[in-house]
C-alpha positions as a LaTeX table, in Angstrom:
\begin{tabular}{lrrr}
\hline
Residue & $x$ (\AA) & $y$ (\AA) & $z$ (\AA) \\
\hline
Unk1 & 24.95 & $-17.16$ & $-18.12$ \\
Unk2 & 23.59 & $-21.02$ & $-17.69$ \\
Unk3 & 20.39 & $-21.44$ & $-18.66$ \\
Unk4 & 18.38 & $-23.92$ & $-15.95$ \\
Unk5 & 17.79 & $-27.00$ & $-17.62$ \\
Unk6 & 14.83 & $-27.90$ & $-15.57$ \\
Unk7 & 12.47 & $-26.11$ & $-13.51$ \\
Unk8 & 9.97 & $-26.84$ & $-10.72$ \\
Unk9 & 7.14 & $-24.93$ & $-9.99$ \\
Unk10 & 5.54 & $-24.98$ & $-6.51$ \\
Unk11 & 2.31 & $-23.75$ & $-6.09$ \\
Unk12 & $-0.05$ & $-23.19$ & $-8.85$ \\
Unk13 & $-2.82$ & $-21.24$ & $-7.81$ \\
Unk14 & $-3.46$ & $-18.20$ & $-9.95$ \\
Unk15 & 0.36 & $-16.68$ & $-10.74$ \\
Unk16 & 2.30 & $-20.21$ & $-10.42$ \\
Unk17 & 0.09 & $-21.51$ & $-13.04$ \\
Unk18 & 0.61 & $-18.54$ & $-15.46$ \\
Unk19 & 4.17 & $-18.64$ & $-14.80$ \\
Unk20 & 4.56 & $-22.62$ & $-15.68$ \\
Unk21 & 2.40 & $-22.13$ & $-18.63$ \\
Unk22 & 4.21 & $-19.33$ & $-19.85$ \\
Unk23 & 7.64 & $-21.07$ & $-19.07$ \\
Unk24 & 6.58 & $-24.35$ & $-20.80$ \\
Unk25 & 5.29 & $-22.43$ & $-23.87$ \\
Unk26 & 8.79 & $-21.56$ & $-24.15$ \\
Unk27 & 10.14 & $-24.71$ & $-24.52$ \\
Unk28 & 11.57 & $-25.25$ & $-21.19$ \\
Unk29 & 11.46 & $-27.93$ & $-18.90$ \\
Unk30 & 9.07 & $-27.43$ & $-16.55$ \\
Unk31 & 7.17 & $-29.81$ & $-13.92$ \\
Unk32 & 4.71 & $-28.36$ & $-11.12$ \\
Unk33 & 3.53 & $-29.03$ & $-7.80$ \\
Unk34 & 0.50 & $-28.17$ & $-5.88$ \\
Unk35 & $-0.80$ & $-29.11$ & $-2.57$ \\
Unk36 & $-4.92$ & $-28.77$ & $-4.07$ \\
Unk37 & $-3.76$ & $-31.55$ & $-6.57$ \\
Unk38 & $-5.01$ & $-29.52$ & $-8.95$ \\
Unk39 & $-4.01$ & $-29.80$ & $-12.44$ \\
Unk40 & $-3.74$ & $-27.07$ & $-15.19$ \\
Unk41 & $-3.59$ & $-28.85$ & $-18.96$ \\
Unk42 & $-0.94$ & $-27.32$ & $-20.32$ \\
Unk43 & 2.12 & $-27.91$ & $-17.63$ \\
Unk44 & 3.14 & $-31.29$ & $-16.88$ \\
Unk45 & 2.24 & $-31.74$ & $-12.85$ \\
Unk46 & 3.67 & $-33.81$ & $-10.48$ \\
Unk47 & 2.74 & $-34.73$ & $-6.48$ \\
Unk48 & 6.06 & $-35.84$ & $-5.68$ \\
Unk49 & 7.23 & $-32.13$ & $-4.67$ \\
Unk50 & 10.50 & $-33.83$ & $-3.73$ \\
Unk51 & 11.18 & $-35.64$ & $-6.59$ \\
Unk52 & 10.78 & $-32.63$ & $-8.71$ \\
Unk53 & 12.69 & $-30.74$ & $-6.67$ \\
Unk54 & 16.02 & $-33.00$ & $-6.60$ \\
Unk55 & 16.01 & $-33.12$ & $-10.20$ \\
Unk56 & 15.51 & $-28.92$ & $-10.80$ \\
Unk57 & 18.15 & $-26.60$ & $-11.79$ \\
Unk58 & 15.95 & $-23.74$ & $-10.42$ \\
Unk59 & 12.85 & $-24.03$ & $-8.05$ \\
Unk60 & 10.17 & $-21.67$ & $-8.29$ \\
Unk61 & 8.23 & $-20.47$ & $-5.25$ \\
Unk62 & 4.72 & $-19.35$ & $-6.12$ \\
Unk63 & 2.88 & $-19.71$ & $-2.89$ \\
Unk64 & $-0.05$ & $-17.89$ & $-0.94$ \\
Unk65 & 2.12 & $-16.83$ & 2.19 \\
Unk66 & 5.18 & $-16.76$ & 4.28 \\
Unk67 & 3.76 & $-19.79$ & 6.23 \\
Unk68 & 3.15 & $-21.42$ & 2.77 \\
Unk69 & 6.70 & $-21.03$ & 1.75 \\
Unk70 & 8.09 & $-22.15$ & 4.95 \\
Unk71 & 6.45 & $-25.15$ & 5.34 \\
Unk72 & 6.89 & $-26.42$ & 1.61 \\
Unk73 & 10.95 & $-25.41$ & 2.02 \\
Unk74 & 10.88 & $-27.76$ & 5.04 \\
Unk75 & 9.22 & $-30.99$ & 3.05 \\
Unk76 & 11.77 & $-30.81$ & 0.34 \\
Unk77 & 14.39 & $-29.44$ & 1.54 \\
Unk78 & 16.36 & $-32.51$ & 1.67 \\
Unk79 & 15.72 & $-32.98$ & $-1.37$ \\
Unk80 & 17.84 & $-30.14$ & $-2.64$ \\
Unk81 & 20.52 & $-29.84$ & $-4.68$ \\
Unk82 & 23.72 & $-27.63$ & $-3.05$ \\
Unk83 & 23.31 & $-26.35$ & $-6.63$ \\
Unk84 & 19.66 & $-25.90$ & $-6.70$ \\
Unk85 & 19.14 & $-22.14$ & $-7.36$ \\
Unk86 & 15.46 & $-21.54$ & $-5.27$ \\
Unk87 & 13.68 & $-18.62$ & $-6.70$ \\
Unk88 & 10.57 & $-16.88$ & $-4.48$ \\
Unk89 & 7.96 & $-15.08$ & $-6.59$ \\
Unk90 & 5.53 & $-15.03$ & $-3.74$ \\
Unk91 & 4.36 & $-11.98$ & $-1.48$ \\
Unk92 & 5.55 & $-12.27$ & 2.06 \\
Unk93 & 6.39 & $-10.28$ & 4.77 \\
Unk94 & 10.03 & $-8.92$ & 5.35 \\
Unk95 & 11.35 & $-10.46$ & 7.88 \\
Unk96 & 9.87 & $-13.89$ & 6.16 \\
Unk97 & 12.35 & $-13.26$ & 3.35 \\
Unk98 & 14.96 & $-12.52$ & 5.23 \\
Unk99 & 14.61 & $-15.70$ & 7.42 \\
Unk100 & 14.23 & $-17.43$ & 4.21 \\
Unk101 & 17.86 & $-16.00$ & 2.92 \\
Unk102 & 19.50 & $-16.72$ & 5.79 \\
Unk103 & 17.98 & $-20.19$ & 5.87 \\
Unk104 & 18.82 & $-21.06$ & 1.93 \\
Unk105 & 22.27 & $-18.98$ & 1.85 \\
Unk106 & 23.77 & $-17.67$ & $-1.75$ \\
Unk107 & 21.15 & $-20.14$ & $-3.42$ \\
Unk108 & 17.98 & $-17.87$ & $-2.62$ \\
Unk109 & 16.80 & $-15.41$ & $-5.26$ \\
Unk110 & 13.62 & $-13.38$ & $-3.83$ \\
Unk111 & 12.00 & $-12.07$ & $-6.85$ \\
Unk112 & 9.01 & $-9.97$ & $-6.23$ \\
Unk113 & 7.04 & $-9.20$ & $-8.92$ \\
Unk114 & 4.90 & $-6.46$ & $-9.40$ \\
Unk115 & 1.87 & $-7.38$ & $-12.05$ \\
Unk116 & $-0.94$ & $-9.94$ & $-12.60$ \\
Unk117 & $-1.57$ & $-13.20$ & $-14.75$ \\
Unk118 & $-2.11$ & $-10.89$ & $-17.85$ \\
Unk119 & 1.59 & $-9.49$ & $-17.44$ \\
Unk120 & 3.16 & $-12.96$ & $-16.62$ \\
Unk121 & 1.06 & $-14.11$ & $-20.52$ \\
Unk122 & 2.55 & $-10.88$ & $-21.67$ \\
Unk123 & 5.75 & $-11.42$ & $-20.54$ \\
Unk124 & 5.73 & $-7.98$ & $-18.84$ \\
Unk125 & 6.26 & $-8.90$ & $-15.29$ \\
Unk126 & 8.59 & $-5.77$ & $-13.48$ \\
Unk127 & 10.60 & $-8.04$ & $-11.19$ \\
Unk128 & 12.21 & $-6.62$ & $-7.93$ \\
Unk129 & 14.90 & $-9.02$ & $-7.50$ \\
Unk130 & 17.31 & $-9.58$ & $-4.25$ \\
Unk131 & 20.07 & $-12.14$ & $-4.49$ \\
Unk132 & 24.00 & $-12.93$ & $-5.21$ \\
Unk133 & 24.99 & $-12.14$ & $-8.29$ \\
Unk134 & 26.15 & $-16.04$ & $-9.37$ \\
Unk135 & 22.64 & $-16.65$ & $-8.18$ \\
Unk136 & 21.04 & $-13.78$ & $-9.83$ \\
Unk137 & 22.79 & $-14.42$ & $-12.96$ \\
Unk138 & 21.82 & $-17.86$ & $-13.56$ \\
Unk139 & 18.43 & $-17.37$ & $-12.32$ \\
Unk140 & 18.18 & $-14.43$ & $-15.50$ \\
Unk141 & 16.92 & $-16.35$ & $-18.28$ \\
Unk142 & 14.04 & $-17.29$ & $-15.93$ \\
Unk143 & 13.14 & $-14.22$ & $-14.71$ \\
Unk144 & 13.73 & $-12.23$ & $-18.21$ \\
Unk145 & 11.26 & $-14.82$ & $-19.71$ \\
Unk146 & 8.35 & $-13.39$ & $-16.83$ \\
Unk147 & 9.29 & $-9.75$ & $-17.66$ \\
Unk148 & 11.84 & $-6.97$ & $-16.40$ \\
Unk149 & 14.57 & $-7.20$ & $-13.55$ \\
Unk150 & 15.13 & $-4.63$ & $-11.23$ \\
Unk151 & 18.19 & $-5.36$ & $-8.71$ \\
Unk152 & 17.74 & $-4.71$ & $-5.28$ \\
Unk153 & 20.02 & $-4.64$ & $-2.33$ \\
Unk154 & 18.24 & $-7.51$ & $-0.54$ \\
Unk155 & 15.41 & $-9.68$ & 0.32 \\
Unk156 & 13.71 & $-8.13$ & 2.97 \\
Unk157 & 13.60 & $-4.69$ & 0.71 \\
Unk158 & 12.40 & $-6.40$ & $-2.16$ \\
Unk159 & 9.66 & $-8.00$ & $-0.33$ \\
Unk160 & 8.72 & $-4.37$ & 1.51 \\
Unk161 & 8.53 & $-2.64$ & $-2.07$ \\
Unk162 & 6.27 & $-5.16$ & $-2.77$ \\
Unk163 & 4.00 & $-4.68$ & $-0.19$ \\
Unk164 & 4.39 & $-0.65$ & $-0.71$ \\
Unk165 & 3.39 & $-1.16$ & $-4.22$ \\
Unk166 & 0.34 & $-3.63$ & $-3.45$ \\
Unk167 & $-0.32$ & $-0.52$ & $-0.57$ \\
Unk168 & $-0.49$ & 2.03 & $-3.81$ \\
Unk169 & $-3.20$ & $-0.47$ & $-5.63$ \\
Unk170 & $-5.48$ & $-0.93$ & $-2.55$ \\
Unk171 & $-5.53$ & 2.59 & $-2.34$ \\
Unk172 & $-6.63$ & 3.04 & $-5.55$ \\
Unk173 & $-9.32$ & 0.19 & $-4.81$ \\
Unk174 & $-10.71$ & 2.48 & $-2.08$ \\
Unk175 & $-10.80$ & 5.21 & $-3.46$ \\
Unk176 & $-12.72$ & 4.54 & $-6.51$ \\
Unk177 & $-14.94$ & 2.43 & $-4.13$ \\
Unk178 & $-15.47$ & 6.17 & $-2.69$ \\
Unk179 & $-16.08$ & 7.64 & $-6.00$ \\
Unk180 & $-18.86$ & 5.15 & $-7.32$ \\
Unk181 & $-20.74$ & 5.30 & $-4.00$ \\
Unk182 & $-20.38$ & 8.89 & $-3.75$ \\
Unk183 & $-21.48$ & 9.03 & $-7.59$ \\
Unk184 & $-24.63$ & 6.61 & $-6.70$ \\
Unk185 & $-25.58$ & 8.97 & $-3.79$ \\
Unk186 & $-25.91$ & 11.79 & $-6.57$ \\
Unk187 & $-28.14$ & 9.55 & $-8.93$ \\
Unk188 & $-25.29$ & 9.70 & $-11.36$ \\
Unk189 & $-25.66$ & 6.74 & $-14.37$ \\
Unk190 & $-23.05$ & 4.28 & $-13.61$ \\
Unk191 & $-21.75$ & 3.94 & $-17.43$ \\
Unk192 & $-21.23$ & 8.07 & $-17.41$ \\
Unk193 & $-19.06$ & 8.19 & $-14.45$ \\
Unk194 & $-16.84$ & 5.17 & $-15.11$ \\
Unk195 & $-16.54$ & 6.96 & $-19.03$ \\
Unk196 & $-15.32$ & 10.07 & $-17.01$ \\
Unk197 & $-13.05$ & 8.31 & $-14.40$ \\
Unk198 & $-11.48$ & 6.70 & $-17.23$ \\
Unk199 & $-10.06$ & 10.25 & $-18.29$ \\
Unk200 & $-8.17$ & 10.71 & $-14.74$ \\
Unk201 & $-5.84$ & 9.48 & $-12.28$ \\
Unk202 & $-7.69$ & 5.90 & $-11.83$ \\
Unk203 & $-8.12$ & 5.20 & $-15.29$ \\
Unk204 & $-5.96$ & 2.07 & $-15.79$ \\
Unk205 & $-7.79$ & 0.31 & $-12.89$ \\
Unk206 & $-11.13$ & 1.60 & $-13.95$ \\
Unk207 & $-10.48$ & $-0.11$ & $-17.77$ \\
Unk208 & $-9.09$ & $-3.19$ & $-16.47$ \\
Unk209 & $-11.81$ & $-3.67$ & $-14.16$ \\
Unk210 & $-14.54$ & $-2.26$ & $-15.91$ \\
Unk211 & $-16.61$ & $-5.90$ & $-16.11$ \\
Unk212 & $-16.46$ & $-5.93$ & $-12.89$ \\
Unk213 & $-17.75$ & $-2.70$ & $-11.87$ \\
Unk214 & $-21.44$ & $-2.54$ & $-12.87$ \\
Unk215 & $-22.39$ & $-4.54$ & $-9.67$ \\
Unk216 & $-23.87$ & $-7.75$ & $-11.46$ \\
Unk217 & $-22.39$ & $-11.19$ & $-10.51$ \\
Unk218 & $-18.94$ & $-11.22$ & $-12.14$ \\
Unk219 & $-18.20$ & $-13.53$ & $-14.53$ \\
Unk220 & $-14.51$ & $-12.85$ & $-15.36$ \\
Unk221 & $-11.64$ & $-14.63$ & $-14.06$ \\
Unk222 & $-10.16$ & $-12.50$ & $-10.83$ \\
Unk223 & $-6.56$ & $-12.06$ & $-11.91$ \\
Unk224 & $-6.16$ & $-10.56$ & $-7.72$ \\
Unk225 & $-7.98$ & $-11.70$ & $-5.59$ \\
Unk226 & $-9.57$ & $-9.37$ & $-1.91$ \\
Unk227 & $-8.16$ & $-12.41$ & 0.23 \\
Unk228 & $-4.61$ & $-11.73$ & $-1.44$ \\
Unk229 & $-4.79$ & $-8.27$ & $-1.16$ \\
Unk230 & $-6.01$ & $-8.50$ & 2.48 \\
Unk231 & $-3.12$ & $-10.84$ & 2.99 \\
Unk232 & $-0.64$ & $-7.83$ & 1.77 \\
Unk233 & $-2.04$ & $-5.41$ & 3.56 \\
Unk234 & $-2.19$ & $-6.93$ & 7.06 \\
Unk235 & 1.55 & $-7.63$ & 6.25 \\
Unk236 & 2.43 & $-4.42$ & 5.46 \\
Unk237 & 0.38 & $-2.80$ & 8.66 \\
Unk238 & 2.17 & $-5.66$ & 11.03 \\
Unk239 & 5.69 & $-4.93$ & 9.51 \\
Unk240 & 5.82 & $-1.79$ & 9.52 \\
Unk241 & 3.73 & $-0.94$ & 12.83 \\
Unk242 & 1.81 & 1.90 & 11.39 \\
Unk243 & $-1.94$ & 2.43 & 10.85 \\
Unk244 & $-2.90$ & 1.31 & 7.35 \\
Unk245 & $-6.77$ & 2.52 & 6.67 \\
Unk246 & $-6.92$ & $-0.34$ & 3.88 \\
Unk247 & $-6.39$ & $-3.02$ & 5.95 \\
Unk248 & $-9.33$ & $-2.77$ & 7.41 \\
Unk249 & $-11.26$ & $-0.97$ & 4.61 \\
Unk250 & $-10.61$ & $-3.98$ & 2.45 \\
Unk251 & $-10.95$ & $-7.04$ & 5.45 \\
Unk252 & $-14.06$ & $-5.92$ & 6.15 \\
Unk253 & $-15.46$ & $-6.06$ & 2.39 \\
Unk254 & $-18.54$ & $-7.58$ & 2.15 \\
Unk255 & $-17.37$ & $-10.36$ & $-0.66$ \\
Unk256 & $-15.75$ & $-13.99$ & $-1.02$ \\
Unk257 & $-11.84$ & $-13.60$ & $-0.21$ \\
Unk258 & $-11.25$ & $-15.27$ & $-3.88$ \\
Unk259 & $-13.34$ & $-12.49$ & $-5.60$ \\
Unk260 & $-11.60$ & $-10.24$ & $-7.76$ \\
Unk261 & $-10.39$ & $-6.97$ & $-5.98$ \\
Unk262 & $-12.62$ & $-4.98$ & $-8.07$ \\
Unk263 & $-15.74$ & $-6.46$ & $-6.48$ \\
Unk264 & $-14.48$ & $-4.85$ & $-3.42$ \\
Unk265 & $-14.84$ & $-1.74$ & $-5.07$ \\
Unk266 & $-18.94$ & $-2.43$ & $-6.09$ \\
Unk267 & $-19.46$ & $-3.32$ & $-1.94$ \\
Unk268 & $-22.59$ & $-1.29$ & $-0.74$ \\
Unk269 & $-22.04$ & 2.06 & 1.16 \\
Unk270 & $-22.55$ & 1.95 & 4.61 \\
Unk271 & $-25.86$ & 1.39 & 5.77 \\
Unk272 & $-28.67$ & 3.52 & 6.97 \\
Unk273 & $-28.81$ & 2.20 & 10.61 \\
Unk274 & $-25.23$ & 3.26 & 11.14 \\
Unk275 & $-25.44$ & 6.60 & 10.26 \\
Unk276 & $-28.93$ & 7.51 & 11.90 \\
Unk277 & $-27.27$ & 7.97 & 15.52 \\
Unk278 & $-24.70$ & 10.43 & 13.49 \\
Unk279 & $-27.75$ & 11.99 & 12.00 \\
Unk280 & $-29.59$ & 12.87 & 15.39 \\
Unk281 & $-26.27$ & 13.78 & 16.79 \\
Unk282 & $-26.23$ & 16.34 & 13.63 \\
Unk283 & $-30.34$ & 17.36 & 14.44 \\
Unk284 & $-29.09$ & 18.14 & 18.08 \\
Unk285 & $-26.79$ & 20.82 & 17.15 \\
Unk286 & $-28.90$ & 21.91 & 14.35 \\
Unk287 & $-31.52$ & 22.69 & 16.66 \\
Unk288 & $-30.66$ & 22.71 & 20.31 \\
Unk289 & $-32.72$ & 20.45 & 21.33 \\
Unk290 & $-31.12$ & 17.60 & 23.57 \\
Unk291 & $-33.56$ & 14.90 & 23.00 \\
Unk292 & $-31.59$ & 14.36 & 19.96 \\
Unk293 & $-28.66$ & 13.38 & 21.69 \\
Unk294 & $-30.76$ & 11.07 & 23.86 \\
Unk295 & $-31.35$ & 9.68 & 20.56 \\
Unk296 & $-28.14$ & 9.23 & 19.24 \\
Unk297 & $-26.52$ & 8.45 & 22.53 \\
Unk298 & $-26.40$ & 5.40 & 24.77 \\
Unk299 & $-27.19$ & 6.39 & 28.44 \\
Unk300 & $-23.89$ & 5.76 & 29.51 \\
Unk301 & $-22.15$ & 7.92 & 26.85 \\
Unk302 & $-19.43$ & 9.96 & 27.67 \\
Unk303 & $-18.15$ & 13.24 & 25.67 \\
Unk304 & $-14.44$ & 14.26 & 25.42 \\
Unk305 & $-12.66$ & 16.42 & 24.83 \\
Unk306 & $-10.21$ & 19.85 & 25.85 \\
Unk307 & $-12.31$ & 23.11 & 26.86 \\
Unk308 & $-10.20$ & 26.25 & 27.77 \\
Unk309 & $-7.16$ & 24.09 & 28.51 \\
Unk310 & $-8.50$ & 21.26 & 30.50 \\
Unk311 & $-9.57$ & 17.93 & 29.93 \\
Unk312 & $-13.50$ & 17.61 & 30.67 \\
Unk313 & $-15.75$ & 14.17 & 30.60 \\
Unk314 & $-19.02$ & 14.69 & 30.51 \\
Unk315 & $-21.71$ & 12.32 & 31.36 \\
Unk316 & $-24.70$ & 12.50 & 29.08 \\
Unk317 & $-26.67$ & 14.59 & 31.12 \\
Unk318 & $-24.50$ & 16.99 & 31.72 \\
Unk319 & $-23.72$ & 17.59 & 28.20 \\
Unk320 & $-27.55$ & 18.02 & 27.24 \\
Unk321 & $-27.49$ & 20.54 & 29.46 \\
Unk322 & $-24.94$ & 22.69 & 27.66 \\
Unk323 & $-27.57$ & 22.80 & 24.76 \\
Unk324 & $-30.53$ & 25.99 & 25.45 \\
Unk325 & $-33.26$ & 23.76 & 23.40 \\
Unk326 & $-33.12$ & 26.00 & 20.60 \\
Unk327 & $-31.16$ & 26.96 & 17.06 \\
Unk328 & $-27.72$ & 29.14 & 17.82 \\
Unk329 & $-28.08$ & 32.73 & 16.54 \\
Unk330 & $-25.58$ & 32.38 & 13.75 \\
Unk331 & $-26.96$ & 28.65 & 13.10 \\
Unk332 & $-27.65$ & 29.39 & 8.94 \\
Unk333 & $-23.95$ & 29.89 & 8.90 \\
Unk334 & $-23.09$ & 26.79 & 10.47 \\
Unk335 & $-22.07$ & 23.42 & 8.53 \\
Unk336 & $-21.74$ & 19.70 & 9.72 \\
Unk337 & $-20.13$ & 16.44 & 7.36 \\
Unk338 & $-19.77$ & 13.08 & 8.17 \\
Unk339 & $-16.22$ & 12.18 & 7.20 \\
Unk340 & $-15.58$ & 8.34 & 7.69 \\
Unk341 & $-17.69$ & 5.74 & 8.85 \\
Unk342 & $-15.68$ & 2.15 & 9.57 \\
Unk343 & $-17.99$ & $-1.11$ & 10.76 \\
Unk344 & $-16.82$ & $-3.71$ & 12.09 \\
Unk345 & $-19.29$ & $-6.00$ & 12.99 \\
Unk346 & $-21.17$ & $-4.99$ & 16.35 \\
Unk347 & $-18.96$ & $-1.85$ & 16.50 \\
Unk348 & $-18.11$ & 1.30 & 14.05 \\
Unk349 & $-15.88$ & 4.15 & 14.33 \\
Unk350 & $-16.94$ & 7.70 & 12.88 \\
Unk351 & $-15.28$ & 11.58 & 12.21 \\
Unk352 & $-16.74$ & 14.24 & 11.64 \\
Unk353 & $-16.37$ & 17.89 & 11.03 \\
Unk354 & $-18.24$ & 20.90 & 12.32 \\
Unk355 & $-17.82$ & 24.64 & 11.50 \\
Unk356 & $-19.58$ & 26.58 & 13.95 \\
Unk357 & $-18.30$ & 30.42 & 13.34 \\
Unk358 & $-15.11$ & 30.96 & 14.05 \\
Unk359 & $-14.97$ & 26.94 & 15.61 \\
Unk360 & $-13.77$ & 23.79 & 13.71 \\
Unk361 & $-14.52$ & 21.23 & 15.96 \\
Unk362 & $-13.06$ & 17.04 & 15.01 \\
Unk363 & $-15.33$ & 14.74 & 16.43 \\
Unk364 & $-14.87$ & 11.09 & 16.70 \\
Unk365 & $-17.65$ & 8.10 & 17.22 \\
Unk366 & $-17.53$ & 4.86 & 18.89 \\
Unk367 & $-20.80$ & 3.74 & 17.83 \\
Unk368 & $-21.61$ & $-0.19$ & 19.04 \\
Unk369 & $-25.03$ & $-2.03$ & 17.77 \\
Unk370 & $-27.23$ & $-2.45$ & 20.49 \\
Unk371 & $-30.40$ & $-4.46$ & 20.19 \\
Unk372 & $-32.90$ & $-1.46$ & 19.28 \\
Unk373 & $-30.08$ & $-0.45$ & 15.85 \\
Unk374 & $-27.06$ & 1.64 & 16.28 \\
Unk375 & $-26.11$ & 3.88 & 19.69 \\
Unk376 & $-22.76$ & 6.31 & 20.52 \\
Unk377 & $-21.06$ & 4.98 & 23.19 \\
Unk378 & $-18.69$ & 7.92 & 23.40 \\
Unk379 & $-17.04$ & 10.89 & 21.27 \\
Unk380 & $-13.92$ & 12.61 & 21.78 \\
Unk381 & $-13.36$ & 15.90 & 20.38 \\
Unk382 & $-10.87$ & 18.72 & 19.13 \\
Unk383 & $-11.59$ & 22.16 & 19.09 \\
Unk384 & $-9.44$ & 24.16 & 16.62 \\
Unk385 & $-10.18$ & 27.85 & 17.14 \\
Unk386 & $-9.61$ & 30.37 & 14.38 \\
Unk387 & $-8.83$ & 34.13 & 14.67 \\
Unk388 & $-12.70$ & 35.70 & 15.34 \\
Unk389 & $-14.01$ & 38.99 & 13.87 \\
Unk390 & $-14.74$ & 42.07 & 16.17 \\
Unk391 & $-17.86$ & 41.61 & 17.41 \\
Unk392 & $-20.24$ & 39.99 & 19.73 \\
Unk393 & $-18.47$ & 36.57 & 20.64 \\
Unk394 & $-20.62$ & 33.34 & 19.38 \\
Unk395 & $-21.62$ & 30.44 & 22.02 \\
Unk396 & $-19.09$ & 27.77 & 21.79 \\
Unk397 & $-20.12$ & 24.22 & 21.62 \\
Unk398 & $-18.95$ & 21.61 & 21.56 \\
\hline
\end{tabular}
């Protein structure tokens, strides 16, 4: 295989930088580019993009977005060799990379790569790469230098297992969001439960981000950033047209965008005003007394829902009066959780789950901030009904 003689970076935020660096510390000829100007010391820089470009073996993507990429393949494009292998490390969408392939021909390598700036210093990159295999072959050397190559039938698939394996991490990122809050709630010393989390299935992310997670102002570099991750994951739900809980979990992260994913995971749990309404909705069935609900409720409320086969709508008032203003009969027996809670901004969504007897009932909250705090505007609900014990039959509500 041909080494590239000379090599031109584009973009050099976070990942283009520690690719150029770790390229030039090779001994190879590398210049970059950046739109910011910016100018890391040890990579020669250029802000001719198109000069750098006509005299590169291999060109280097390493931009934000599909939009990114587009728009800096149209400003040098004349500029490029028929000869000019172009190489895209950056996280786009699928049907970016594939308009990018059909655009560039045999000449486009899309090279996802799965793994931060410490892997590209490390050399330990896994690399998802989609291309022809003259193209792929002489692009080798490069991409063997970032870590290990994994062939892939083309560029729109490597760019979706990208996504899918960015979907995996912000998982992760939620979850142990969950866990700390959850821990918190239980008065549970922050240094104990990340010692224990460390033993289980979020380890790795819990010792790589550990700095982070004490919820002081951070003061290590963000290898990811939320805004990139956000980025992925509003990709990912838009390509493949499928709810993605993360995208919103992590868009609506109190934090900068350029803050370091794990600061996601320190954001404060949801806060008291937003669960109160759930809380007097919870004190209504607990006791049977409808004021509750006249609490938790706006006026024009509606509830939901399928009772003996047939879709009912109650106003407000109509449900109250469903409720006999006192405790059920088998009420010690009876549980209620709040499940989810999602804000987003002047409105929230909410689930919950009630066990009354023989009853599982689903309910979900639209709640919307009103100017006296935090109302239900409606509920929908399921009833799942379980096989009942002989006996007197329980009041169903719902």
């Amino acid at each position: 295989m041909t080494e590239p003689h000379t090599i031109a970076v584009l973009g050099l935020g976070r990942m283009g930088e520690a690719i150029a660096t770790r390229l030039t510390a090779q001994g190879r000829d590398v210049v970059g580019w950046t739109r910011s100007g910016r100018a890391p010391g040890a990579v020669q820089v250029t802000g001719d993009a198109s000069g750098a470009v006509a005299k590169a073996d291999l060109v280097l993507l390493a931009l934000f977005d599909g939009p990114a990429c587009r728009q800096v393949i149209d400003d040098v494009r004349d500029s490029l060799r028929a000869d000019t292998i172009v190489l895209n490390t950056s996280t786009i969408a699928p049907a970016e990379a594939a308009g990018l392939a059909r655009r560039l021909g045999p000449s486009y390598v899309h090279a996802a790569v799965l793994g931060s700036v410490p892997a590209v210093a490390a050399g330990t990159l896994r690399i998802l790469a989609a291309a022809d295999q003259d193209a792929l072959e002489r692009a080798r050397p490069v991409l063997e230098a970032l870590g290990t190559v994994r062939r892939v039938e083309d560029a729109p698939t490597a760019a979706a297992l990208k996504l899918i394996a960015n979907s995996s991490l912000a998982g992760a990122v939620l979850a142990l969001r969950d866990s700390l809050r959850q821990a918190d709630a239980l008065g549970l010393p922050r240094d104990q439960v990340l010692d224990v989390l460390e033993l289980g299935q979020l380890g790795g992310l819990v010792a790589r981000k550990r700095p982070f997670l004490h919820g002081a102002a951070a003061t290590a570099t963000a290898e990811f950033t939320i805004g990139a991750l956000v980025k992925d994951m509003a990709l990912l739900a838009a390509a493949s047209n499928t709810p993605l809980r993360s995208a919103s979990g992590l868009a609506d992260t109190p934090a900068a965008p350029e803050d370091d994913i794990a600061v996601a995971v320190t954001a404060p749990a949801v806060e008291d005003a937003v669960l109160e309404p759930l809380r007097a909705y919870i004190r209504g069935h607990a006791t049977g007394d409808p004021a509750h609900f006249h609490d938790a409720f706006l006026p024009t409320a509606h509830i939901e829902g399928i009772r003996d086969g047939a879709f009912v709508s109650w106003p407000l008032d109509e449900y109250c009066a469903l409720f006999p203003g006192q405790p059920a009969p088998d009420e010690p027996t009876r549980s209620r959780r709040i499940d989810a809670v999602d804000v987003h901004g002047t409105v929230a969504t909410a689930t919950m789950t009630l066990r009354h007897g023989a009853d599982t009932f689903t309910d979900v909250f639209l709640l919307v901030r009103v100017d006296a705090g935090w109302r239900i505007a409606n509920k929908a609900y399921h009833r799942r009904a379980h096989p009942r014990p002989r006996g007197p039959r329980a009041v169903q509500s719902p």
